[in-house]
The first five atom37 places (N, CA, C, CB, O) and aatype in JSON, in Angstrom:
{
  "aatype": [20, 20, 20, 20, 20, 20, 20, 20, 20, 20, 20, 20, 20, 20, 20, 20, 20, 20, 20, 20, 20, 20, 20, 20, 20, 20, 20, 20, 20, 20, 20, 20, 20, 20, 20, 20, 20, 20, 20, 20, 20, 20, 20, 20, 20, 20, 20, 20, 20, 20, 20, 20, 20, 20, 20, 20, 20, 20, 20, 20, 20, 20, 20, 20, 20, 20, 20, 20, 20, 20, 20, 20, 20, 20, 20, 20, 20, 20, 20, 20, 20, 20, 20, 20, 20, 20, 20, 20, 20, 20, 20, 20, 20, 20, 20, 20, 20, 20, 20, 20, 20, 20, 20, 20, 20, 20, 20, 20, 20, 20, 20, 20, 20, 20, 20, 20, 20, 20, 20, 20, 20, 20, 20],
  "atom_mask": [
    [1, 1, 1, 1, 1],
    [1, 1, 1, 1, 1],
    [1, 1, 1, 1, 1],
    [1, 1, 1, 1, 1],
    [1, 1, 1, 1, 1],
    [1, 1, 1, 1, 1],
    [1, 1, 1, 1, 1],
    [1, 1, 1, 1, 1],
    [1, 1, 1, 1, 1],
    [1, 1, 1, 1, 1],
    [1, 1, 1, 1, 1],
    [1, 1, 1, 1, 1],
    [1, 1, 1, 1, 1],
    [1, 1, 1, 1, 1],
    [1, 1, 1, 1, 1],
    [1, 1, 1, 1, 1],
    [1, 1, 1, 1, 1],
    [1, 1, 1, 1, 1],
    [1, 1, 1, 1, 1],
    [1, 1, 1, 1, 1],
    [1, 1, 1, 1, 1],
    [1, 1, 1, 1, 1],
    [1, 1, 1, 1, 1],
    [1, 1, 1, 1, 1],
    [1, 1, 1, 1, 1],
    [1, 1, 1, 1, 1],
    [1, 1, 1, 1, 1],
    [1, 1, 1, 1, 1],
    [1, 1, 1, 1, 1],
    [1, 1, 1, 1, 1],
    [1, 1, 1, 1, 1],
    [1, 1, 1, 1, 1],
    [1, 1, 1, 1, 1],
    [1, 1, 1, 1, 1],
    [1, 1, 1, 1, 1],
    [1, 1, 1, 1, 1],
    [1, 1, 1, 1, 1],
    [1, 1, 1, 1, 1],
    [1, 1, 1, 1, 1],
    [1, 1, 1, 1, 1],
    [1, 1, 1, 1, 1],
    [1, 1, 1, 1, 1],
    [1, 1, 1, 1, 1],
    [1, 1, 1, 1, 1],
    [1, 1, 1, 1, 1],
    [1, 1, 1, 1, 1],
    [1, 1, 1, 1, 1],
    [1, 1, 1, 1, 1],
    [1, 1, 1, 1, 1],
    [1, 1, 1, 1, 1],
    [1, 1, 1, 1, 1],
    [1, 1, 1, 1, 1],
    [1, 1, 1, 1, 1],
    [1, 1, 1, 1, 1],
    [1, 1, 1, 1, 1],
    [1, 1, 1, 1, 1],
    [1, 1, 1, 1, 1],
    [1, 1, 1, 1, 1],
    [1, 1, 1, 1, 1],
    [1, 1, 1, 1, 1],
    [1, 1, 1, 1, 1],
    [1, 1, 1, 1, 1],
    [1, 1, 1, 1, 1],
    [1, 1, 1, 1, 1],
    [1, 1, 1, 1, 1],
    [1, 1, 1, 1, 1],
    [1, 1, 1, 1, 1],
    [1, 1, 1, 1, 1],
    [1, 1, 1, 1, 1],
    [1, 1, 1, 1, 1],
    [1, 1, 1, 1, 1],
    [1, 1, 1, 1, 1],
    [1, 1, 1, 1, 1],
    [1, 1, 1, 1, 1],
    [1, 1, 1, 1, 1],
    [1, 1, 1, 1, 1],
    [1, 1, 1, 1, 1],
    [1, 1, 1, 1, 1],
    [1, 1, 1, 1, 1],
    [1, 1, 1, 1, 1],
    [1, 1, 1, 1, 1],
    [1, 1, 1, 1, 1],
    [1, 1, 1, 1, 1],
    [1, 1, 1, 1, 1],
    [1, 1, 1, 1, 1],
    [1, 1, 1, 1, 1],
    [1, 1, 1, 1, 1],
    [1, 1, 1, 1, 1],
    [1, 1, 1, 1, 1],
    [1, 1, 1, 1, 1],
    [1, 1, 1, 1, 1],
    [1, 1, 1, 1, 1],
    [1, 1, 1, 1, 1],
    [1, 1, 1, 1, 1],
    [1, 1, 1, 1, 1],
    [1, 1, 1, 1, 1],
    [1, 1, 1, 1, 1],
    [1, 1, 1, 1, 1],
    [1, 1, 1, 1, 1],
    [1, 1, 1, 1, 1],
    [1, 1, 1, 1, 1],
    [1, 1, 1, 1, 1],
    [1, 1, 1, 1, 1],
    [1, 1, 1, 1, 1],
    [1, 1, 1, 1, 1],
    [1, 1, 1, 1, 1],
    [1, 1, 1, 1, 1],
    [1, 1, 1, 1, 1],
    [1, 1, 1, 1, 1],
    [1, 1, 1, 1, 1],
    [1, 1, 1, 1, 1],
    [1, 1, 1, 1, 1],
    [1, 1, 1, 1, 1],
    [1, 1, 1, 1, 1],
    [1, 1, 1, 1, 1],
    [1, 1, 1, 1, 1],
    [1, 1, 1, 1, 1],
    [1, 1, 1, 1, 1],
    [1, 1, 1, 1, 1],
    [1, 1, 1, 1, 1],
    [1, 1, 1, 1, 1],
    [1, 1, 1, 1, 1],
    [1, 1, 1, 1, 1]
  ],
  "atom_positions": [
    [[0.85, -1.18, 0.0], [0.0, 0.0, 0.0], [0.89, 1.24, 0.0], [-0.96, 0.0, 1.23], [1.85, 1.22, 0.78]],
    [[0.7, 2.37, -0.79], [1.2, 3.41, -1.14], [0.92, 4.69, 0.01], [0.67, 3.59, -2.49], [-0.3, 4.77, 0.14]],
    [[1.51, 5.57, 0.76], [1.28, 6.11, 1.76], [1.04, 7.39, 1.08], [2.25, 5.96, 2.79], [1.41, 7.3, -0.09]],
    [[0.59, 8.48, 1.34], [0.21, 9.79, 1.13], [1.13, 10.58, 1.3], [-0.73, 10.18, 1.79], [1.97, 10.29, 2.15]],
    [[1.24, 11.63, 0.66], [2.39, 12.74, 0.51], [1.74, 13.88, 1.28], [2.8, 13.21, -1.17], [0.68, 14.43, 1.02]],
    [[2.65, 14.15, 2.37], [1.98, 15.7, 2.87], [3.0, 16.48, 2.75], [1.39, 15.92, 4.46], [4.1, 15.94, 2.91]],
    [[2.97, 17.56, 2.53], [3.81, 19.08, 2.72], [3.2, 19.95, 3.84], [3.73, 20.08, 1.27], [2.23, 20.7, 3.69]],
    [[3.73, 19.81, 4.71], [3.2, 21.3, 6.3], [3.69, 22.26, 5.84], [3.93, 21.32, 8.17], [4.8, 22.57, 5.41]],
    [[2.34, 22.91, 6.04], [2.19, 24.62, 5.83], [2.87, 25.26, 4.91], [2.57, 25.41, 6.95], [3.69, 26.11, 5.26]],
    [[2.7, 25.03, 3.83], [3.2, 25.53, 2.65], [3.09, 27.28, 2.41], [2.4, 24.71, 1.57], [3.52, 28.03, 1.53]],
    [[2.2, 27.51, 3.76], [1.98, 29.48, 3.82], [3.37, 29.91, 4.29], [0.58, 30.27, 5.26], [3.8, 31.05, 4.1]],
    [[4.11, 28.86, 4.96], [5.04, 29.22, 6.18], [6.49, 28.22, 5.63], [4.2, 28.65, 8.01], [7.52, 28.14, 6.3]],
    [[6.31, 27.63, 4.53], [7.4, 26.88, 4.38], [8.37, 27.28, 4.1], [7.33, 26.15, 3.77], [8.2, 27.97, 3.09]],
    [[9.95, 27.27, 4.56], [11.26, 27.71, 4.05], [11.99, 26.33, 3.7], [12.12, 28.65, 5.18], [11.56, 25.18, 3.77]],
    [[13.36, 26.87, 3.25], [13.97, 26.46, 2.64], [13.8, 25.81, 1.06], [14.26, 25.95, 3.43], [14.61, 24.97, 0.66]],
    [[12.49, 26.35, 0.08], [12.51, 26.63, -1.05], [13.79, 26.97, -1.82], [11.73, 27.45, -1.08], [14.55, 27.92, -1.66]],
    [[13.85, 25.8, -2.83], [14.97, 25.99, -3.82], [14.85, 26.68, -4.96], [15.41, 24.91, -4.22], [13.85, 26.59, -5.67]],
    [[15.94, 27.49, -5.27], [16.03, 28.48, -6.69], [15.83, 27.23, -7.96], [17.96, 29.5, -6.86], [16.71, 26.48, -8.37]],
    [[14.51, 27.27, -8.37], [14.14, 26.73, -9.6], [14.62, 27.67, -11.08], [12.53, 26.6, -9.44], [15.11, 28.8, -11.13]],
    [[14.3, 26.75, -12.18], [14.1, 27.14, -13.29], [13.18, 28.18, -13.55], [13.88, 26.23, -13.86], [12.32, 28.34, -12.69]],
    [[13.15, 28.84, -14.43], [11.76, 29.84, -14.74], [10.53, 29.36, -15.16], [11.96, 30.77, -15.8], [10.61, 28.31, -15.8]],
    [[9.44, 29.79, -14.99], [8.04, 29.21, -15.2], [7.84, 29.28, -16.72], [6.82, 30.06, -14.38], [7.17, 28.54, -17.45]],
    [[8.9, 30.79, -17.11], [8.35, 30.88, -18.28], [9.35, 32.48, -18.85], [6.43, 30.94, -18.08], [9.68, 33.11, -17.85]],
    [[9.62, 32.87, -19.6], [10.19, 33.81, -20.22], [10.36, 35.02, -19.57], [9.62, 33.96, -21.23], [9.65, 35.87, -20.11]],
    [[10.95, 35.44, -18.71], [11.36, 36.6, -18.63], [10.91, 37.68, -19.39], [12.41, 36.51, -18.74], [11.21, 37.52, -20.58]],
    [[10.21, 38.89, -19.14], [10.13, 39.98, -19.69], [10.8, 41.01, -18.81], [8.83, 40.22, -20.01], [10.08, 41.63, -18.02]],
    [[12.22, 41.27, -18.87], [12.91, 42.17, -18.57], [13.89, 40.91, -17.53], [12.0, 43.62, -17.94], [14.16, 39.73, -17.75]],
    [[14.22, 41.82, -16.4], [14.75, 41.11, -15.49], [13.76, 39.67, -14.43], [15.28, 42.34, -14.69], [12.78, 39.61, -13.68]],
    [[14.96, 38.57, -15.12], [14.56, 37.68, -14.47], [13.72, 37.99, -12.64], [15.87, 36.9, -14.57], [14.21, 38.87, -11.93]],
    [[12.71, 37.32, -12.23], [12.21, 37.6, -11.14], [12.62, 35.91, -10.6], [10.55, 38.25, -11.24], [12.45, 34.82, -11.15]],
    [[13.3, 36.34, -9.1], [13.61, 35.19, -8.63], [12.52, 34.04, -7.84], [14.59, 35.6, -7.86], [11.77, 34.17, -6.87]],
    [[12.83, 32.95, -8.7], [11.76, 31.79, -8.53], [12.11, 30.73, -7.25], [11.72, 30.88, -10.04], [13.28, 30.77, -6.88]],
    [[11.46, 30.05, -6.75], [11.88, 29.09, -5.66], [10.78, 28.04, -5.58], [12.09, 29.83, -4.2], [9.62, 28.31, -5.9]],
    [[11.15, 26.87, -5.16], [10.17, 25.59, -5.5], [10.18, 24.7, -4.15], [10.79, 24.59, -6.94], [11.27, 24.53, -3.59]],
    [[9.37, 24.3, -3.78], [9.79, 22.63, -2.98], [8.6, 21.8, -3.77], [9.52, 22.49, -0.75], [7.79, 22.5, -4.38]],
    [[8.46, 20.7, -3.81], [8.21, 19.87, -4.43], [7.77, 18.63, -3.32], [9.29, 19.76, -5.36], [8.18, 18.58, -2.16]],
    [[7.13, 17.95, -3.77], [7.09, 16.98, -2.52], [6.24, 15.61, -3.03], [6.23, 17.8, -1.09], [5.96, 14.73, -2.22]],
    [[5.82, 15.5, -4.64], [4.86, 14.45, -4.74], [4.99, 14.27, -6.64], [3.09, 15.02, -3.95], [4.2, 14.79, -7.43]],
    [[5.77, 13.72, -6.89], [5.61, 13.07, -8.51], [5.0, 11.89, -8.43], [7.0, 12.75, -9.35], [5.08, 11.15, -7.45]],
    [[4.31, 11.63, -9.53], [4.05, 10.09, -9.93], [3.72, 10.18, -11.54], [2.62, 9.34, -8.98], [3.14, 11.13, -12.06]],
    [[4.26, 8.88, -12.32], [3.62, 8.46, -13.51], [2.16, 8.99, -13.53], [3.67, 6.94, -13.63], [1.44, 9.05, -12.53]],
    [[1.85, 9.32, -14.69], [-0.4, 9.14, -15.3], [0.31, 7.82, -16.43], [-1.71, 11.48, -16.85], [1.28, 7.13, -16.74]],
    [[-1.19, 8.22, -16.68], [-1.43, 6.76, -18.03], [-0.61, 7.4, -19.2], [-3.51, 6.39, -18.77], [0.09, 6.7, -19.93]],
    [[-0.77, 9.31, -19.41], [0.05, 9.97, -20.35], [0.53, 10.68, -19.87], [-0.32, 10.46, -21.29], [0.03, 11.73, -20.26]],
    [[1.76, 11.02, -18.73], [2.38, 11.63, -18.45], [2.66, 11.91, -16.91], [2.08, 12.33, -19.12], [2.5, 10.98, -16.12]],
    [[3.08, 13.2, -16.43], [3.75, 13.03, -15.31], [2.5, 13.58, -14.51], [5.24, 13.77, -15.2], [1.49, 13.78, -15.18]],
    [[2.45, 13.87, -13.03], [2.11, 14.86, -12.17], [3.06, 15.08, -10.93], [0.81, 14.58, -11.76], [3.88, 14.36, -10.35]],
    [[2.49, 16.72, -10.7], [4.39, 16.94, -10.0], [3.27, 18.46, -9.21], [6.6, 17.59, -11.84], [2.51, 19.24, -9.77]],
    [[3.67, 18.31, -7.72], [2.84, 19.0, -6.88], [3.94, 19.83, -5.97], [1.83, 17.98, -6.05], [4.9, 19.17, -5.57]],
    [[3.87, 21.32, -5.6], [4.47, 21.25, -4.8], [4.12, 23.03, -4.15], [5.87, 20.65, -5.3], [2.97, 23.48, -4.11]],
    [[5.2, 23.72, -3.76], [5.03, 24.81, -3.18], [5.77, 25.91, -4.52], [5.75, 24.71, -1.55], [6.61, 25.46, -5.3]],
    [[5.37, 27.06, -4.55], [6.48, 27.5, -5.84], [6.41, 29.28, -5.43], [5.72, 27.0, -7.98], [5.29, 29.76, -5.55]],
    [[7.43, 30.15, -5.0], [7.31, 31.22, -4.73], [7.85, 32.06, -6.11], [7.94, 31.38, -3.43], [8.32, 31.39, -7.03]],
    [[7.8, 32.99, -6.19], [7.72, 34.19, -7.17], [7.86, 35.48, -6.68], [6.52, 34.23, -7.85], [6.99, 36.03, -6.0]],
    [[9.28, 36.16, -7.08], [9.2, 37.65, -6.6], [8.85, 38.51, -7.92], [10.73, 38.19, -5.87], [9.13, 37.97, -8.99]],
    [[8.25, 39.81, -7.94], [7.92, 40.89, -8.42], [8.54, 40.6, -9.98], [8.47, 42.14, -7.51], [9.73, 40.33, -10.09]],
    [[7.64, 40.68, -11.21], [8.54, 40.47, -12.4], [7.67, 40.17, -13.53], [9.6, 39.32, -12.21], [6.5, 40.0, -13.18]],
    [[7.85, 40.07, -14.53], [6.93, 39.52, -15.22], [7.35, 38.07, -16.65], [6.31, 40.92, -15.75], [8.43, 37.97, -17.23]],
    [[6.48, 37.44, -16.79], [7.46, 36.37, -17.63], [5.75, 36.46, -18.76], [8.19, 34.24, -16.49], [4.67, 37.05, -18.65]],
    [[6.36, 35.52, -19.75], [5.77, 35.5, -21.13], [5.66, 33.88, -20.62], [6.79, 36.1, -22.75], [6.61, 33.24, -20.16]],
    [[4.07, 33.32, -20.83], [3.95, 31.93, -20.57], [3.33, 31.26, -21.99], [2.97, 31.7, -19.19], [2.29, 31.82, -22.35]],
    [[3.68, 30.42, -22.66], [3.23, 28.96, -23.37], [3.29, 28.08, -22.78], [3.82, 28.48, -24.39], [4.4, 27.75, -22.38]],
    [[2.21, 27.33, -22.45], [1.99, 26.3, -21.23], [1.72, 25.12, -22.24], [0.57, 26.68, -19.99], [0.79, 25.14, -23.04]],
    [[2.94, 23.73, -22.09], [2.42, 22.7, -22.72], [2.11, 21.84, -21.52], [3.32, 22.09, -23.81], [2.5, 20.68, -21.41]],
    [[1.48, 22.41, -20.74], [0.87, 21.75, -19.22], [-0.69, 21.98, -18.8], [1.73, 22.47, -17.91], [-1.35, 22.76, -19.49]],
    [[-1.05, 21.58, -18.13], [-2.06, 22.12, -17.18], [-1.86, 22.2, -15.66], [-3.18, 21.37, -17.36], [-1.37, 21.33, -14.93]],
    [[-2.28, 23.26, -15.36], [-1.83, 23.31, -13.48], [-2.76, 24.02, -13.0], [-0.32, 24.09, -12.88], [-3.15, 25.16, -13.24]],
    [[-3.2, 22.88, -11.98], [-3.85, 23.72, -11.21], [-3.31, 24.2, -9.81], [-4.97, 23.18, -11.09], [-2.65, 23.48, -9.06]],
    [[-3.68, 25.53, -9.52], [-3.04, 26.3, -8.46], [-4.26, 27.05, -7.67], [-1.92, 27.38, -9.1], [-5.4, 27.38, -7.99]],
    [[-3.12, 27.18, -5.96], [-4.52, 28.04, -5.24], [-3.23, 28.97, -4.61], [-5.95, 26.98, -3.77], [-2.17, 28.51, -4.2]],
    [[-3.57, 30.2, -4.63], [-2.94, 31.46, -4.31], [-2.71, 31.44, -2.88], [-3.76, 32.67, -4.74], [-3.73, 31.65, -2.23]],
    [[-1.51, 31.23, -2.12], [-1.11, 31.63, -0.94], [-1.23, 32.87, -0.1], [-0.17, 31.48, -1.05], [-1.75, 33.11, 0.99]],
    [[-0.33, 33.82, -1.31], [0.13, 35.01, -1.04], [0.05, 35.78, -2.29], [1.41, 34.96, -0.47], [0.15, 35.33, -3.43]],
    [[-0.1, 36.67, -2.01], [0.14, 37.93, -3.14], [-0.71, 38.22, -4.33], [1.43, 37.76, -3.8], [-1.77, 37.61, -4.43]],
    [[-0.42, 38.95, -5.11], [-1.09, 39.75, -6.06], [-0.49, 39.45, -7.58], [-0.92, 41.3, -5.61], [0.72, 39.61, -7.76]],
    [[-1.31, 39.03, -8.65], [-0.99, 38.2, -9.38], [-1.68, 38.93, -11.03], [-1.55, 36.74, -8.71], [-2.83, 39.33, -10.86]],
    [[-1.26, 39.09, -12.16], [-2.58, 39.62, -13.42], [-2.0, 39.03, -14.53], [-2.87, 41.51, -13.81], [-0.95, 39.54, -14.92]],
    [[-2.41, 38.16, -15.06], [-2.2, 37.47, -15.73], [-3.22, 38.12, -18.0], [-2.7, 36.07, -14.56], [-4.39, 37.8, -18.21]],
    [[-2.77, 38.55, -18.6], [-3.17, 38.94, -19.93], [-2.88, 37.41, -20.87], [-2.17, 40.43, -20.47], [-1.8, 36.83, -20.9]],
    [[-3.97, 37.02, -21.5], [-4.12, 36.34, -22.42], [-3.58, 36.6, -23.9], [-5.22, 36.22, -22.32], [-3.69, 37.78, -24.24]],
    [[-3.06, 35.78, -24.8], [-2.9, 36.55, -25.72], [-3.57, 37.6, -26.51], [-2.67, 35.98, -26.22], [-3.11, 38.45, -27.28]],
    [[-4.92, 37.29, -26.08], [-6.44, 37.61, -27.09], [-6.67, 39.04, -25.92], [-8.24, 35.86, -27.07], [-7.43, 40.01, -26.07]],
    [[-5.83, 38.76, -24.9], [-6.0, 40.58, -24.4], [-7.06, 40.49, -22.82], [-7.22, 41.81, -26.1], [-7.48, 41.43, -22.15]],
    [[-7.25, 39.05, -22.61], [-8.39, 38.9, -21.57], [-7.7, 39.15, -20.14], [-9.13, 37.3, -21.64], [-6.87, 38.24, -20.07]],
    [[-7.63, 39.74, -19.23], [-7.15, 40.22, -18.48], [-7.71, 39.62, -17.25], [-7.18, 41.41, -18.7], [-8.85, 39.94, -16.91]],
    [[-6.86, 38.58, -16.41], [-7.85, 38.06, -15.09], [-6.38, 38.32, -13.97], [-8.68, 35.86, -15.25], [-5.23, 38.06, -14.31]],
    [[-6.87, 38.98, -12.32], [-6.1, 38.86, -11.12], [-6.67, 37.85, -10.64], [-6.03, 39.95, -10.2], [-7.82, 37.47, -10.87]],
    [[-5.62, 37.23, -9.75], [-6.12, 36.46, -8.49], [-5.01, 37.09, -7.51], [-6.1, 34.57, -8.62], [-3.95, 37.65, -7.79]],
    [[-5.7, 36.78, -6.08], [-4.87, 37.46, -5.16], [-4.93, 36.19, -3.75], [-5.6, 39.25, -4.82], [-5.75, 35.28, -3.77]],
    [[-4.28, 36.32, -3.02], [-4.61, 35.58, -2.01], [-5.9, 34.72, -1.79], [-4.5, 36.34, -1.15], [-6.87, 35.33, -2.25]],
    [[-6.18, 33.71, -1.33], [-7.32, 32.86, -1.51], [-7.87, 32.36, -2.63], [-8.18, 33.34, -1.07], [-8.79, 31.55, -2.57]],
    [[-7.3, 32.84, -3.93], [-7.92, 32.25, -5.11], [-7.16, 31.37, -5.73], [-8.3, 33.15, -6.04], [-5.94, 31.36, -5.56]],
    [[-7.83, 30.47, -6.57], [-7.44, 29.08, -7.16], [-7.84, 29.04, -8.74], [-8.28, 27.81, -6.31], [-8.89, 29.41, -9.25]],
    [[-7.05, 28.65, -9.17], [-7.35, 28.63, -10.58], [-6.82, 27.11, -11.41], [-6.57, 30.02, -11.2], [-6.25, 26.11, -10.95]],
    [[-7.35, 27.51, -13.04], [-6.37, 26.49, -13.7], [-6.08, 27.16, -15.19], [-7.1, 24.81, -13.83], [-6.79, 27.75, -16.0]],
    [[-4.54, 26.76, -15.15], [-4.05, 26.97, -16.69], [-4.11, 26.28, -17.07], [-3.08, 27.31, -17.17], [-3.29, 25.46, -16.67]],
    [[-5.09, 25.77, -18.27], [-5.38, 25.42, -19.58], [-3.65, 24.96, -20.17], [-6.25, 26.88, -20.45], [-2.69, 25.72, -20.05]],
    [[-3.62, 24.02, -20.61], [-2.81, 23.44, -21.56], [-2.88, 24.24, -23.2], [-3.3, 21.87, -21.57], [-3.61, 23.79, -24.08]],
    [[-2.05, 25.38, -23.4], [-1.98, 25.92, -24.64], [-2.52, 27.31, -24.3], [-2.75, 25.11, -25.75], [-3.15, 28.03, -25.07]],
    [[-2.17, 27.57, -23.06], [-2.64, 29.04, -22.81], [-1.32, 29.66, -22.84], [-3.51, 29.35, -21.35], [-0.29, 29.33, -22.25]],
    [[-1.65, 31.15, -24.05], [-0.15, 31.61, -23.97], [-0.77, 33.27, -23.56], [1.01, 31.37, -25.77], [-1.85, 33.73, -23.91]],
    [[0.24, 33.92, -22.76], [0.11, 35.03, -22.22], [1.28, 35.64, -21.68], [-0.75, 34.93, -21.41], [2.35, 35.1, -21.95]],
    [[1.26, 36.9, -20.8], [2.2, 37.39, -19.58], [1.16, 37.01, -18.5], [2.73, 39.2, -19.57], [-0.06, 36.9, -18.47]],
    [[2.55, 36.81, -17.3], [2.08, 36.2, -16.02], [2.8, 37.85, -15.43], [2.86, 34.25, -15.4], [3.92, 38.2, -15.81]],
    [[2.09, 38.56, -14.66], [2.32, 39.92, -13.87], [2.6, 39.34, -12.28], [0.77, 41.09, -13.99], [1.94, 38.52, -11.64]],
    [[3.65, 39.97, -11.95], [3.65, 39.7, -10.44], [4.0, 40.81, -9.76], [4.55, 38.63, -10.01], [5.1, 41.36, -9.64]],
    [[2.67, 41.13, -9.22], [2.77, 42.44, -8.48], [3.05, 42.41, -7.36], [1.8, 43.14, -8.45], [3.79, 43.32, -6.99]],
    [[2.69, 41.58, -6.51], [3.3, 41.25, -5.4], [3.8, 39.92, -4.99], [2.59, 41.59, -4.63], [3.0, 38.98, -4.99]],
    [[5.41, 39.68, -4.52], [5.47, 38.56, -4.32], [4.43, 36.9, -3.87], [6.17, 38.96, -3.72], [4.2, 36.45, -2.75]],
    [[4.13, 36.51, -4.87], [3.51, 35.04, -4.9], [3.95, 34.06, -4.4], [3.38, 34.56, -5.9], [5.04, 33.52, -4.57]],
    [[3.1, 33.79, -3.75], [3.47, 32.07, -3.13], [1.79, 30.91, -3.31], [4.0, 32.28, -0.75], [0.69, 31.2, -2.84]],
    [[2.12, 29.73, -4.07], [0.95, 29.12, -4.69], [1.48, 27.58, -4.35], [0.68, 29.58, -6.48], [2.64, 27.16, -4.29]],
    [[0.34, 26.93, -4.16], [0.47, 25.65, -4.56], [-0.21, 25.04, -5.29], [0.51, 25.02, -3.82], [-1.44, 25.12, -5.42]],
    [[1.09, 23.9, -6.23], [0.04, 23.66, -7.65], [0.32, 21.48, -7.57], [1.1, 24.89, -9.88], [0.83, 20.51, -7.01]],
    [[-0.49, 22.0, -8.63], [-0.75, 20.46, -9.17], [-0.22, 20.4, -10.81], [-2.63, 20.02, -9.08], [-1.23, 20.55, -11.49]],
    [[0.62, 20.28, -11.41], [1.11, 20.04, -12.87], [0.78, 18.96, -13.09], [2.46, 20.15, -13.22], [1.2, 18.06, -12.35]],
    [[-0.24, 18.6, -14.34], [-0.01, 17.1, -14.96], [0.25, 18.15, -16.57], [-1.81, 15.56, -14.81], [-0.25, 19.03, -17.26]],
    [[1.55, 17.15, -16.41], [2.74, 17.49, -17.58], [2.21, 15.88, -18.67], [5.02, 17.43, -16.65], [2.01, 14.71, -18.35]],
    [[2.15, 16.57, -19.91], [2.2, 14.91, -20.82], [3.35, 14.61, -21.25], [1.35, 14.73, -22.22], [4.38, 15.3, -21.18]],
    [[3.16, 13.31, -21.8], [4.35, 12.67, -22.33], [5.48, 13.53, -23.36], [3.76, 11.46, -23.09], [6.7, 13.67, -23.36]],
    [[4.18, 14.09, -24.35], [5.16, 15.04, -25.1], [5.92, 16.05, -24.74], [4.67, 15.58, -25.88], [6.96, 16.38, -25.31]],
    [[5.41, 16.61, -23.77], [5.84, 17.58, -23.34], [7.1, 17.25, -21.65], [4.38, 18.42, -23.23], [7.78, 17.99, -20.94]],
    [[6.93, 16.36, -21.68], [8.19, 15.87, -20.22], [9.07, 16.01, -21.42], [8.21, 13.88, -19.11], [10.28, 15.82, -21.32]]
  ]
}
């Protein structure tokens, strides 16, 4: 039998590692940080859960993913290519669509926890 993955208090968690970028830089890189705590195989691809912070910055996203996320901390505005303009701020949860391309705005340092199911093509 397979035991359950917990992460404590992911509002309050340190020691977050300097990750890769989510996604393109528009201007100066904004520094990213990750913990991670739960991969497993799907039938087509991966899923990969964890904690992911974000300082002030903005990046250009093409998502060959879907993730779903719920807002920790901070202030967030995200523009669609087509110009659709949505915030989330603390307490809100969302999901990026697989093939959603946009800028991700970070107005105030972010802290989220997500759920990625990544596909095969795209691992």
């Amino acid at each position: 039998m397979t035991d359950i993955s917990i992460q404590k208090q992911p509002a309050t968690l340190t020691g977050l590692e300097e990750c890769e970028s989510f996604g393109e830089p528009v201007g100066a890189l904004p520094l990213q940080t990750n913990a991670g705590f739960f991969e497993c195989e799907l039938a087509k691809g991966q899923l990969y859960t964890g904690t992911w912070v974000c300082e002030p910055g903005t990046l250009e996203l093409d998502l060959e993913l879907t993730e779903f996320c719920y807002l920790l901390e901070g202030h967030w505005r995200f523009t669609s290519e087509v110009g659709v303009v949505s915030e989330v701020r603390a307490g809100d949860s969302w999901v990026f669509p697989k093939g959603w391309k946009g800028t991700a705005e970070v107005i105030e340092k972010v802290r989220k926890v997500y759920a990625m199911m990544v596909p095969d093509e795209a691992a």
